[in-house]
mmCIF file of the N, C-alpha and C atoms, coordinates in Angstrom:
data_MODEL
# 
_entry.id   MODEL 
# 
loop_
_atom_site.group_PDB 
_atom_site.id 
_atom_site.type_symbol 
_atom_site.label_atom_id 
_atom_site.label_alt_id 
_atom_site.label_comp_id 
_atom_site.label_asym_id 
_atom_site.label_entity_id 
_atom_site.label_seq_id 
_atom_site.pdbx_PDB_ins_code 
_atom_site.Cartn_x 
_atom_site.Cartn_y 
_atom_site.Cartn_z 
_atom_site.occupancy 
_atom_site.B_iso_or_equiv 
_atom_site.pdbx_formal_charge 
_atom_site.auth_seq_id 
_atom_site.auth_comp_id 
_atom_site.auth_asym_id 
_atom_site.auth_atom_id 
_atom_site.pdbx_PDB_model_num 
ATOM 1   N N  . UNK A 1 1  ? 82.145 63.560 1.955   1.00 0.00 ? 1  UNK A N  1 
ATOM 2   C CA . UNK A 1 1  ? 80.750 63.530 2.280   1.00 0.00 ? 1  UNK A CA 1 
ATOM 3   C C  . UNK A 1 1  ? 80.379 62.112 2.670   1.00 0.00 ? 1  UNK A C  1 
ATOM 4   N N  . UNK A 1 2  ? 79.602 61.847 3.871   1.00 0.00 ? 2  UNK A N  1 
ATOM 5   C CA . UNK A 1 2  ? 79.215 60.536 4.357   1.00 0.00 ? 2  UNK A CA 1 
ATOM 6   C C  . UNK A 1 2  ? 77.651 60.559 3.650   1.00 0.00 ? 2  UNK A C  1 
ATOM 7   N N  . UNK A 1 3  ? 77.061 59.532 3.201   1.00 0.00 ? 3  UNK A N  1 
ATOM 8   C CA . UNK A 1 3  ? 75.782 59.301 2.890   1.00 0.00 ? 3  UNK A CA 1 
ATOM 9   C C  . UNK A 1 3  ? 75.408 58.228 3.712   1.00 0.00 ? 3  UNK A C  1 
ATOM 10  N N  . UNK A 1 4  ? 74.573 57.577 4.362   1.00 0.00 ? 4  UNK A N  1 
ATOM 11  C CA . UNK A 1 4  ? 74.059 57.062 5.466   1.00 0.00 ? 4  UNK A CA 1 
ATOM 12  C C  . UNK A 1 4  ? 72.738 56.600 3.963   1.00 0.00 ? 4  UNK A C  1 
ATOM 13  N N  . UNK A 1 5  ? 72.796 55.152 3.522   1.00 0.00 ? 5  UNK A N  1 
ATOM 14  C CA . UNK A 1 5  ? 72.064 54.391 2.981   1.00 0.00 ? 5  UNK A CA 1 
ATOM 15  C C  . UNK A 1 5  ? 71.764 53.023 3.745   1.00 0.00 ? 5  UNK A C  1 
ATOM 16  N N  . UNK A 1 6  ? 70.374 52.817 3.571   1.00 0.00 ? 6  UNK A N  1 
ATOM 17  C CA . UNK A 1 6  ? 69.511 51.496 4.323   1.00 0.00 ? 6  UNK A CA 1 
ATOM 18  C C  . UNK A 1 6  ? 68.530 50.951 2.991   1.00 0.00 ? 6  UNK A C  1 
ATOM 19  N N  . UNK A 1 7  ? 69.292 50.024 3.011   1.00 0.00 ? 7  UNK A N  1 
ATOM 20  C CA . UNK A 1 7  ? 68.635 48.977 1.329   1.00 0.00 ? 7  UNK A CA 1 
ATOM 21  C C  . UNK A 1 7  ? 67.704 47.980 1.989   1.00 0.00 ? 7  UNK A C  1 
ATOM 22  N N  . UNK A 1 8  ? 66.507 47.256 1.615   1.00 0.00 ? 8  UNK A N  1 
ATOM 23  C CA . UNK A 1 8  ? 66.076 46.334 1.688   1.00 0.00 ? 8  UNK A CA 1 
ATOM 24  C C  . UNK A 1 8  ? 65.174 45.872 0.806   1.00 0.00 ? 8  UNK A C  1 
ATOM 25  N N  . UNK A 1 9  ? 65.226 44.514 0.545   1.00 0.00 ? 9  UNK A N  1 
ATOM 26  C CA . UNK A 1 9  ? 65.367 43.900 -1.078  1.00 0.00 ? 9  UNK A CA 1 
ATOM 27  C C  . UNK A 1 9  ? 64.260 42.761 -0.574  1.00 0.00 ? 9  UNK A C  1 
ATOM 28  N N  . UNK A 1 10 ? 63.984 41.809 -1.667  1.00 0.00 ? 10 UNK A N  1 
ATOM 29  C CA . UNK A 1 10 ? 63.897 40.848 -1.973  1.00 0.00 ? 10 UNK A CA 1 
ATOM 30  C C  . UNK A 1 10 ? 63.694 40.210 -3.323  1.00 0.00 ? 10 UNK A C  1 
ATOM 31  N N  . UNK A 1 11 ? 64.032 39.036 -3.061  1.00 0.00 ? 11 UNK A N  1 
ATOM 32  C CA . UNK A 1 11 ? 64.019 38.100 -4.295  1.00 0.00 ? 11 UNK A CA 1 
ATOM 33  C C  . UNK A 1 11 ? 62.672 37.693 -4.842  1.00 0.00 ? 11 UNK A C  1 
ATOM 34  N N  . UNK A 1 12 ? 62.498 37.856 -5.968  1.00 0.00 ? 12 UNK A N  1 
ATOM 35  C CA . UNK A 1 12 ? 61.080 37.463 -6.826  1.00 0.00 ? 12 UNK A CA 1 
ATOM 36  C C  . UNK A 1 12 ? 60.755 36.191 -7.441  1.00 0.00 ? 12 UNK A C  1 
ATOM 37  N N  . UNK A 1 13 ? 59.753 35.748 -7.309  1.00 0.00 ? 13 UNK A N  1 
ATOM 38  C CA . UNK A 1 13 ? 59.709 34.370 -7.905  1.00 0.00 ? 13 UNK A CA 1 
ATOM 39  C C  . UNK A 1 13 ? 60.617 34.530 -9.697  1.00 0.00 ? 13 UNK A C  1 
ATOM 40  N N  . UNK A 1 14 ? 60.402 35.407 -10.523 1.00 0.00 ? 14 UNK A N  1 
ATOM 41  C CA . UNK A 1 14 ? 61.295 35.720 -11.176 1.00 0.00 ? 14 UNK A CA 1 
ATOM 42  C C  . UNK A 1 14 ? 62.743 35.597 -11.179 1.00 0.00 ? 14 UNK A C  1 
ATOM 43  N N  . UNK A 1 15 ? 63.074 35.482 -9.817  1.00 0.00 ? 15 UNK A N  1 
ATOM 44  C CA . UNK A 1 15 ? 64.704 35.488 -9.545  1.00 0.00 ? 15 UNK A CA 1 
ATOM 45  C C  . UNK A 1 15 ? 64.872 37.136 -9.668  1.00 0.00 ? 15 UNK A C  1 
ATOM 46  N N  . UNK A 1 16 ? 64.093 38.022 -9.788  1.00 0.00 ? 16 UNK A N  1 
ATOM 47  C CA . UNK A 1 16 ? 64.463 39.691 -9.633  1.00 0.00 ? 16 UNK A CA 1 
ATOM 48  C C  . UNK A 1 16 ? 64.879 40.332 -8.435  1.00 0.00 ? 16 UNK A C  1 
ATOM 49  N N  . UNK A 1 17 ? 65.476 40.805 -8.180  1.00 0.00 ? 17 UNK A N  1 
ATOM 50  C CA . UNK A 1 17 ? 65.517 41.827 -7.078  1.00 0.00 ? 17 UNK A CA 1 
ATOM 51  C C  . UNK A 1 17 ? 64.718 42.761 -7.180  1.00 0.00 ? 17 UNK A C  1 
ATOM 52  N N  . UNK A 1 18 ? 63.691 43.090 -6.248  1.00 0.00 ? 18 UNK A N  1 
ATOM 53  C CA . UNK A 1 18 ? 62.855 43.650 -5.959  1.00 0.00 ? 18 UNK A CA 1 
ATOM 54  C C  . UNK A 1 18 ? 63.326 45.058 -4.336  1.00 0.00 ? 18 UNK A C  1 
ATOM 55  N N  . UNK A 1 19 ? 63.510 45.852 -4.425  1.00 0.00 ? 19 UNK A N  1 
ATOM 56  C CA . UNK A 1 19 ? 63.699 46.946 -3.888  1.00 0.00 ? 19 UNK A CA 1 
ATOM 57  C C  . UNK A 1 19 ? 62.643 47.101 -3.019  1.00 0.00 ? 19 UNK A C  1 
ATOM 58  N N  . UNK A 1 20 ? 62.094 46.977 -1.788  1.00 0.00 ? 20 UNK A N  1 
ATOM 59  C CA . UNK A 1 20 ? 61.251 46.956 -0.900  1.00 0.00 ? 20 UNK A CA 1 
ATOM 60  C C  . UNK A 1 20 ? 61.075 48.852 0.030   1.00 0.00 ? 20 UNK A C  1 
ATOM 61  N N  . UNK A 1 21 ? 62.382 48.894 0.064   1.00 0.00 ? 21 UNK A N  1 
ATOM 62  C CA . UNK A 1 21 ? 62.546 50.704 0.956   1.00 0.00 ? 21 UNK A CA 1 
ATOM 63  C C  . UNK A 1 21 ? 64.245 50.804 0.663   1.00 0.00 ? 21 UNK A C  1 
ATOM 64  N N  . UNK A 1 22 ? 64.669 51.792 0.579   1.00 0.00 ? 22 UNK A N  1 
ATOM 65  C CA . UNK A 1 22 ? 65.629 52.798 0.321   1.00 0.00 ? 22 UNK A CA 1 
ATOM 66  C C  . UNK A 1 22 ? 65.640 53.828 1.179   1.00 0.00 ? 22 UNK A C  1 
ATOM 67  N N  . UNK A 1 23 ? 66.450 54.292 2.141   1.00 0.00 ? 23 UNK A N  1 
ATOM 68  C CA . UNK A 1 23 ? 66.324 55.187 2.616   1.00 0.00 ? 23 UNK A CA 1 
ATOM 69  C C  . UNK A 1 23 ? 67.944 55.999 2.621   1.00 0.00 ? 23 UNK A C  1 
ATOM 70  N N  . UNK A 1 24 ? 67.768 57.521 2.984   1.00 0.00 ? 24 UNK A N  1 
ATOM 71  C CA . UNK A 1 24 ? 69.237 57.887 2.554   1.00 0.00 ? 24 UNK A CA 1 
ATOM 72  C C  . UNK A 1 24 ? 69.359 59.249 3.364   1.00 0.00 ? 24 UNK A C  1 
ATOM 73  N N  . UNK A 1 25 ? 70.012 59.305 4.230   1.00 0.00 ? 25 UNK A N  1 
ATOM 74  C CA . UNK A 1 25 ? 70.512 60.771 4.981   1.00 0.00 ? 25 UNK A CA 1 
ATOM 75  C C  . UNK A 1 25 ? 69.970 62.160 4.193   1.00 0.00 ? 25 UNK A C  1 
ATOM 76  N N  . UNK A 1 26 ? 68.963 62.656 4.163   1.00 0.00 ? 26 UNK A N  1 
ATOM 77  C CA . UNK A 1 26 ? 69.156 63.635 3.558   1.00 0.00 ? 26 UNK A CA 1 
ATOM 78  C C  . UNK A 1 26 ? 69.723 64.676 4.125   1.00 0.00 ? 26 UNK A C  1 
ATOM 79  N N  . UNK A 1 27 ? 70.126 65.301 4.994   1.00 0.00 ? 27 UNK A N  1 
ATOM 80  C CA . UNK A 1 27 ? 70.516 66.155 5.720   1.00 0.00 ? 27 UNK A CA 1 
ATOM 81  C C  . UNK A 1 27 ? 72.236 66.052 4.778   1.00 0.00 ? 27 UNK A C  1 
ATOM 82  N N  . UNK A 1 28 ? 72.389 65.251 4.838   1.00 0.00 ? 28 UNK A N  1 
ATOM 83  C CA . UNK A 1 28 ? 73.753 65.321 3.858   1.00 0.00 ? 28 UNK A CA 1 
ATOM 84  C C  . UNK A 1 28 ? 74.015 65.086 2.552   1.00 0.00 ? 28 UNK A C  1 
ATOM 85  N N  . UNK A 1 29 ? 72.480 65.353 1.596   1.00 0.00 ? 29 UNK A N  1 
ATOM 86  C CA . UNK A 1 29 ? 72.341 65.247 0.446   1.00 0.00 ? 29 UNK A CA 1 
ATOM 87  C C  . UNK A 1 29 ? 72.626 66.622 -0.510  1.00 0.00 ? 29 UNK A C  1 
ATOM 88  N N  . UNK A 1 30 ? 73.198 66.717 -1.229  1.00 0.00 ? 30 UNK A N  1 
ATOM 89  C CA . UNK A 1 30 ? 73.206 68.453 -2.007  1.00 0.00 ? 30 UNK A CA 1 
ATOM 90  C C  . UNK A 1 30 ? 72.829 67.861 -3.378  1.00 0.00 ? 30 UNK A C  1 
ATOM 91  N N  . UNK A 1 31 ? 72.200 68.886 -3.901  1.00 0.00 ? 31 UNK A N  1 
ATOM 92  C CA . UNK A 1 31 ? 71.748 68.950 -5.184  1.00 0.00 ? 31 UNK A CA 1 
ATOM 93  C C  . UNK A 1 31 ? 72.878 68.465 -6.200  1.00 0.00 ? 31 UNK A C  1 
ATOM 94  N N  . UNK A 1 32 ? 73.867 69.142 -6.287  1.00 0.00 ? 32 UNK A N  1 
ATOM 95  C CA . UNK A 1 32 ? 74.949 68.291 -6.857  1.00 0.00 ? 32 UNK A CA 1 
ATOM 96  C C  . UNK A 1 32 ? 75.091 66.886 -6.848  1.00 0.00 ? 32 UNK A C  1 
ATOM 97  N N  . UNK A 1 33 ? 75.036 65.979 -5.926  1.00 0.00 ? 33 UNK A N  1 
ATOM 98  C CA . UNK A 1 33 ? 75.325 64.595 -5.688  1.00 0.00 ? 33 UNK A CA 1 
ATOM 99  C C  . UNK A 1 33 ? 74.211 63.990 -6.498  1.00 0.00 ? 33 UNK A C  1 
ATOM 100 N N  . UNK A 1 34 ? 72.945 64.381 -7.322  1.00 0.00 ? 34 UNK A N  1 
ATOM 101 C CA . UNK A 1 34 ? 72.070 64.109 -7.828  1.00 0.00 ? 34 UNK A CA 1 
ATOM 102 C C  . UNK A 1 34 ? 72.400 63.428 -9.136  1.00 0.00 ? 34 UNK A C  1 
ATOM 103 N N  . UNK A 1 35 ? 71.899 62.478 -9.927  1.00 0.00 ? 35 UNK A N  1 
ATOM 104 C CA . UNK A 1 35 ? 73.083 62.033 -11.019 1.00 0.00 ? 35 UNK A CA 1 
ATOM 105 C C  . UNK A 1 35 ? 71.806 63.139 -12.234 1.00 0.00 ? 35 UNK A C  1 
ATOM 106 N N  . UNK A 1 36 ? 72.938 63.247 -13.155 1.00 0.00 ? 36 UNK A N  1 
ATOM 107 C CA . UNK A 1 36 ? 72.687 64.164 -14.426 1.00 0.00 ? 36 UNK A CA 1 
ATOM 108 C C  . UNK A 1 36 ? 72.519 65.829 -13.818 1.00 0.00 ? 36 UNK A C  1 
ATOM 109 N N  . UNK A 1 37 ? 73.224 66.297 -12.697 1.00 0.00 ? 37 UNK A N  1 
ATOM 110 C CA . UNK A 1 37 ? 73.094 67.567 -12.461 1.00 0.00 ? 37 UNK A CA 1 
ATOM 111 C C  . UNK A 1 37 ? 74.495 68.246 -12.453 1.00 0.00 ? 37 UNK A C  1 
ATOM 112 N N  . UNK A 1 38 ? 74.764 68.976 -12.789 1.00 0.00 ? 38 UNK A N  1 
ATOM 113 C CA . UNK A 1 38 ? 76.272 69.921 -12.962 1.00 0.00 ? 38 UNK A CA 1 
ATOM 114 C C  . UNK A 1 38 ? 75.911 71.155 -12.254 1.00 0.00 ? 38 UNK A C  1 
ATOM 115 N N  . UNK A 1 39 ? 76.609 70.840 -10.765 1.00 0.00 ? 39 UNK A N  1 
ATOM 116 C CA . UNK A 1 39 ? 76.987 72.316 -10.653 1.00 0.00 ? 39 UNK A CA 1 
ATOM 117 C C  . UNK A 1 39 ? 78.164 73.078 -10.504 1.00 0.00 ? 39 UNK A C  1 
ATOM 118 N N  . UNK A 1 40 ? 79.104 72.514 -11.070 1.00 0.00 ? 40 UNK A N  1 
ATOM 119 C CA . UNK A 1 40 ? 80.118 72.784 -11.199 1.00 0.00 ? 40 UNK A CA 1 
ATOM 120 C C  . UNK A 1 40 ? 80.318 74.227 -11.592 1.00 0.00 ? 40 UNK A C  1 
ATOM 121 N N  . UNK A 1 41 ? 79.974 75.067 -12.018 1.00 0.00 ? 41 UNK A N  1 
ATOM 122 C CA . UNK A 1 41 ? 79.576 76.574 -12.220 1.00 0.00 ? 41 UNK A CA 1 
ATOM 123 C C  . UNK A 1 41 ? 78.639 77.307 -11.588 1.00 0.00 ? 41 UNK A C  1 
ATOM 124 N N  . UNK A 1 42 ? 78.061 76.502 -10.705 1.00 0.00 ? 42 UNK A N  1 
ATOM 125 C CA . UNK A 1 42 ? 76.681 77.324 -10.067 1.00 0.00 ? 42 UNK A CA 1 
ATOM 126 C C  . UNK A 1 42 ? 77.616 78.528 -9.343  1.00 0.00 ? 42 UNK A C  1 
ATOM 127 N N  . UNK A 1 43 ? 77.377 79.674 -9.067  1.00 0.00 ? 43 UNK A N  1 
ATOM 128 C CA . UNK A 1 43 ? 77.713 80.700 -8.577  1.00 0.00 ? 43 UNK A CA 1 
ATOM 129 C C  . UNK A 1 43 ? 76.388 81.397 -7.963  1.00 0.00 ? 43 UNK A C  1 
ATOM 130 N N  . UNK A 1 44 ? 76.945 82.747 -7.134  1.00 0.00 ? 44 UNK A N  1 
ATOM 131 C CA . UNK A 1 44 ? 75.034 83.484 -6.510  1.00 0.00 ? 44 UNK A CA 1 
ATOM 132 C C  . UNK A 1 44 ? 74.338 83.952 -7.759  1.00 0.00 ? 44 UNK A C  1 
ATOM 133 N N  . UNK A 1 45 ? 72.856 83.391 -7.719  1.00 0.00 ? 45 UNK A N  1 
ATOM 134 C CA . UNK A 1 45 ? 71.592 83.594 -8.375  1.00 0.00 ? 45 UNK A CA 1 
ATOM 135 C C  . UNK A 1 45 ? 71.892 82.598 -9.683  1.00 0.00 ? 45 UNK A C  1 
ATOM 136 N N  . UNK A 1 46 ? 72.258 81.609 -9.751  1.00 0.00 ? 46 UNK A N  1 
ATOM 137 C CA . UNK A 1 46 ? 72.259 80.873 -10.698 1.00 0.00 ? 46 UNK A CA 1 
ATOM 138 C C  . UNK A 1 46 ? 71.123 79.807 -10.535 1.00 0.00 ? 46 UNK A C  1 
ATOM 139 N N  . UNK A 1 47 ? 70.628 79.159 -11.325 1.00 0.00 ? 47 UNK A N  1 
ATOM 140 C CA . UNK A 1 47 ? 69.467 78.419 -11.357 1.00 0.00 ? 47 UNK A CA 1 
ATOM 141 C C  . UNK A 1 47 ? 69.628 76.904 -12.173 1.00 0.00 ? 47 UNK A C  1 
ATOM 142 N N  . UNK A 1 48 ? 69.002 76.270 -12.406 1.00 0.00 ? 48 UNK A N  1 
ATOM 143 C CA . UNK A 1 48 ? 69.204 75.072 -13.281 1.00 0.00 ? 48 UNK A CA 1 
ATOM 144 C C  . UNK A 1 48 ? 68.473 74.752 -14.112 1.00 0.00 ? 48 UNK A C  1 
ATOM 145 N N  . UNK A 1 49 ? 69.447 74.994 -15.456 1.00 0.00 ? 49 UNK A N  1 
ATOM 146 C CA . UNK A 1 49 ? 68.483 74.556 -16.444 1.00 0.00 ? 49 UNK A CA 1 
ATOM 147 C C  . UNK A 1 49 ? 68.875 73.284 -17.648 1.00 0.00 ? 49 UNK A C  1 
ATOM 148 N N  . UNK A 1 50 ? 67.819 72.343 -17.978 1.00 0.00 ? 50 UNK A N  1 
ATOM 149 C CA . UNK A 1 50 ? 68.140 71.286 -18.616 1.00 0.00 ? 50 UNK A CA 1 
ATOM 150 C C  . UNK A 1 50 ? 68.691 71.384 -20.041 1.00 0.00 ? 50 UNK A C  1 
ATOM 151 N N  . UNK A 1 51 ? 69.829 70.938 -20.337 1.00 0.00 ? 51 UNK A N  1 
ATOM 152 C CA . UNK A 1 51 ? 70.432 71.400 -21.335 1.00 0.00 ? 51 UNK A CA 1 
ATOM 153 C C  . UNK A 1 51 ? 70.302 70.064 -22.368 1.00 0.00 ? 51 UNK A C  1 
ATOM 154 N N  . UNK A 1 52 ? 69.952 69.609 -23.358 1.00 0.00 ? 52 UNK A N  1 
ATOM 155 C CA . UNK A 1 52 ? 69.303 68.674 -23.813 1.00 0.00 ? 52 UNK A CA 1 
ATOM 156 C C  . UNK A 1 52 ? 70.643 68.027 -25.091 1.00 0.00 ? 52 UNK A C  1 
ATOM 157 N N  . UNK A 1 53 ? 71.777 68.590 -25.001 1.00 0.00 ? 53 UNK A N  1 
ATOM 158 C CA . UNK A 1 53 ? 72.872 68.503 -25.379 1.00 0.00 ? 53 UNK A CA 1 
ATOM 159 C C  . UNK A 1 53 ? 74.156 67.788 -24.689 1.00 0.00 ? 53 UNK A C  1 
ATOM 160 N N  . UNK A 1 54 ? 73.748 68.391 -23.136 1.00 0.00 ? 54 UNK A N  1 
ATOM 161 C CA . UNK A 1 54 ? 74.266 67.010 -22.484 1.00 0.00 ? 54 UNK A CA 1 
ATOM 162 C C  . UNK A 1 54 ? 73.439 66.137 -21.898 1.00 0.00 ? 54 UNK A C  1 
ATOM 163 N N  . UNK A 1 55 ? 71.779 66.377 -21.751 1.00 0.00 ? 55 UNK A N  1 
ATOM 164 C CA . UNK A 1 55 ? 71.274 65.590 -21.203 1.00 0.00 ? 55 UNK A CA 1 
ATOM 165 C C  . UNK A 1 55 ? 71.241 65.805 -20.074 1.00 0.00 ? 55 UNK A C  1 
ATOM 166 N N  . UNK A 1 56 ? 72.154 66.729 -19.013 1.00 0.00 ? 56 UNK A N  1 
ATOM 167 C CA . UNK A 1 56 ? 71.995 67.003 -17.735 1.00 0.00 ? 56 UNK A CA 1 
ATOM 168 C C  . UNK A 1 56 ? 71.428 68.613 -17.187 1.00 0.00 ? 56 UNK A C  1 
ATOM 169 N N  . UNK A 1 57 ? 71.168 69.005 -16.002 1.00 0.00 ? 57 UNK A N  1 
ATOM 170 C CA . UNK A 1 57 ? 70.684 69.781 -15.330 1.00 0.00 ? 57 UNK A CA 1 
ATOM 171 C C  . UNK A 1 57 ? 71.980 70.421 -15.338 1.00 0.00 ? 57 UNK A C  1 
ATOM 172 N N  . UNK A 1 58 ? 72.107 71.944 -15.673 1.00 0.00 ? 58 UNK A N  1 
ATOM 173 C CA . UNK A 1 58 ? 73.271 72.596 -15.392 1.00 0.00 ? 58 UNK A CA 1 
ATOM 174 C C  . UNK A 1 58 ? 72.625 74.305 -14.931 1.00 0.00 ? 58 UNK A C  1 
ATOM 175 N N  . UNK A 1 59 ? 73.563 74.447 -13.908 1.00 0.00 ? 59 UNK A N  1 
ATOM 176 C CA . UNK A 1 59 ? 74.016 75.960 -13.179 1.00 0.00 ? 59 UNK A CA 1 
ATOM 177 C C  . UNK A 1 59 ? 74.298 76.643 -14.201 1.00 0.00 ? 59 UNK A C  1 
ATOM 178 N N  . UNK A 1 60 ? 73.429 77.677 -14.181 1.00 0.00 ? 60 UNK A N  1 
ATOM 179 C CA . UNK A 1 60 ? 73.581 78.826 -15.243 1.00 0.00 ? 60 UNK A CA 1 
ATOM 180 C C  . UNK A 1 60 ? 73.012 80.420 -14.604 1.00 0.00 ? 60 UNK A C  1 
ATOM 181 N N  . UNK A 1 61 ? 73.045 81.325 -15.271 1.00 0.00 ? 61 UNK A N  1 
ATOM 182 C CA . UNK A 1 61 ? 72.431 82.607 -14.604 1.00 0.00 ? 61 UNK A CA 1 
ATOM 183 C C  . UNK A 1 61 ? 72.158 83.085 -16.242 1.00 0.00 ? 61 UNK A C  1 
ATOM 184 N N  . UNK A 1 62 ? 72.328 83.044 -17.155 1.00 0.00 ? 62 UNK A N  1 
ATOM 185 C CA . UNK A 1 62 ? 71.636 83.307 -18.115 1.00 0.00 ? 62 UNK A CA 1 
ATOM 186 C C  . UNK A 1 62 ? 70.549 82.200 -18.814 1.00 0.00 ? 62 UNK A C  1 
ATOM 187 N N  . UNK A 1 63 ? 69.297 82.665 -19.328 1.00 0.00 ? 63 UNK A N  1 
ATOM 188 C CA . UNK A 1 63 ? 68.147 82.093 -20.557 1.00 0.00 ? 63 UNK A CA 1 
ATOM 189 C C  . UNK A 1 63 ? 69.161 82.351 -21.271 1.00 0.00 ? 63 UNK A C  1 
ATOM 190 N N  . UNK A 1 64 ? 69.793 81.657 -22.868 1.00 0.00 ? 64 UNK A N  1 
ATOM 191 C CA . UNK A 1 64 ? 69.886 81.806 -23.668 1.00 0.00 ? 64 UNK A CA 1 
ATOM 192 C C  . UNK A 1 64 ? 69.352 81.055 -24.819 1.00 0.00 ? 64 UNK A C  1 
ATOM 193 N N  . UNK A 1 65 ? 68.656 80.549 -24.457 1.00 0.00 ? 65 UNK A N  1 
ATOM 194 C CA . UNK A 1 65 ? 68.062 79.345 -25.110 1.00 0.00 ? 65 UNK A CA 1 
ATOM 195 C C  . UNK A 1 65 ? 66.774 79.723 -26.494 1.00 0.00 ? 65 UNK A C  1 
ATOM 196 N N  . UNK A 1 66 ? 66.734 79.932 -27.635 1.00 0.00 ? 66 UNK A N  1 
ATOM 197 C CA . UNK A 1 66 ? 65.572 80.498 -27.994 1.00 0.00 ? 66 UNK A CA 1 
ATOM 198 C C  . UNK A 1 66 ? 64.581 79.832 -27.971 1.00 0.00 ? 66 UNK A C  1 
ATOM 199 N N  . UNK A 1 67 ? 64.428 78.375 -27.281 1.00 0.00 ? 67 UNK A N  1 
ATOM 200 C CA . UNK A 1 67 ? 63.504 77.429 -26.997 1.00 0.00 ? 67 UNK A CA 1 
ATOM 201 C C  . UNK A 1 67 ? 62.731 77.989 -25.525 1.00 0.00 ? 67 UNK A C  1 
ATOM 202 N N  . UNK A 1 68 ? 63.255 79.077 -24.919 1.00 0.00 ? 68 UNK A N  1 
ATOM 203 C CA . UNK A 1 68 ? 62.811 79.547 -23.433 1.00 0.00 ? 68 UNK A CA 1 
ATOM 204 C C  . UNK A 1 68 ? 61.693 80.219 -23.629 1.00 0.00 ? 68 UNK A C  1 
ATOM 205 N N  . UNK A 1 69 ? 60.602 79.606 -23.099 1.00 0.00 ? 69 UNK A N  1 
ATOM 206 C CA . UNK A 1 69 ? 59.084 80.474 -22.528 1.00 0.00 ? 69 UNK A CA 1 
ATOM 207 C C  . UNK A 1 69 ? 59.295 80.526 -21.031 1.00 0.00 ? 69 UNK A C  1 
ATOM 208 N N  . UNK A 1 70 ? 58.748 81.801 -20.819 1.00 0.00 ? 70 UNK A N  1 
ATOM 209 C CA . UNK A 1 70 ? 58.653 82.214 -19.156 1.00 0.00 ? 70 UNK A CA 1 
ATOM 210 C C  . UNK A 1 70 ? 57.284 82.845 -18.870 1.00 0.00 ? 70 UNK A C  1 
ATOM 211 N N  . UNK A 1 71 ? 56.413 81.968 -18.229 1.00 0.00 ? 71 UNK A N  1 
ATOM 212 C CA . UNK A 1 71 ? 55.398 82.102 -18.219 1.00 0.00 ? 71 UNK A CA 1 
ATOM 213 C C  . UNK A 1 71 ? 55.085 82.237 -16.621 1.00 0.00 ? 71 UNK A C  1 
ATOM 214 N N  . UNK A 1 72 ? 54.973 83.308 -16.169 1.00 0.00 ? 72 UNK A N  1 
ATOM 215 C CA . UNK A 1 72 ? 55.086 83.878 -15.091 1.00 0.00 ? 72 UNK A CA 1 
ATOM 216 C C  . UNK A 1 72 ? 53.321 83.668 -14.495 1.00 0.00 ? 72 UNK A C  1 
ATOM 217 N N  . UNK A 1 73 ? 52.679 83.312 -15.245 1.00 0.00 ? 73 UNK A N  1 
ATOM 218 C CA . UNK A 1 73 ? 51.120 82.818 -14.501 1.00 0.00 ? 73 UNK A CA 1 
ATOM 219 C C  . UNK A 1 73 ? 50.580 84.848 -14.445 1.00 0.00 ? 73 UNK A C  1 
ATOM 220 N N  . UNK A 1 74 ? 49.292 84.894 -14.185 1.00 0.00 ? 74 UNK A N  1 
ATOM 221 C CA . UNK A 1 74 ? 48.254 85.739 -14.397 1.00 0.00 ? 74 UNK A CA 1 
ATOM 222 C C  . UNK A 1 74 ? 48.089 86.045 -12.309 1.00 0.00 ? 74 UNK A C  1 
ATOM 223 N N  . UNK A 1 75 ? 47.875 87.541 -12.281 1.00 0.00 ? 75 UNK A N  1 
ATOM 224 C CA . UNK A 1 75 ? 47.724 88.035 -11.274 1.00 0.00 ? 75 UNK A CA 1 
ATOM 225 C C  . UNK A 1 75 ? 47.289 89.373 -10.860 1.00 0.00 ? 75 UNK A C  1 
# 
């Protein structure tokens, strides 16, 4: 995978680096390449849910969680 990144910085009276624009190909970005996301299991109709055990976003197709509310909103 090529990522196509354009940094531009400057220095702060602090001596900080200061981050001015970032820009980054999205057209060749996937959800995977995202840091703290696993999709290493995503398969069809799987979704992502935050698993607070590793700390990351993971591909799943089951709720098993008994912490899960699904609150589908009023209609």
């Amino acid at each position: 995978m090529t990522i196509t990144t354009s940094i531009q910085a400057r220095i702060t009276p602090q001596n900080r680096v200061l981050v001015t624009n970032y820009q980054i190909n999205a057209g060749t970005l996937r959800i995977g390449d995202v840091f703290d996301v696993d999709t290493s299991s995503a398969i069809d109709g799987a979704f992502l849910v935050y698993s607070a055990n590793t700390e990351n976003w993971v591909a799943t197709v089951n709720l098993d969680n008994i912490n899960t509310i699904i609150n589908g909103g009023n209609f």
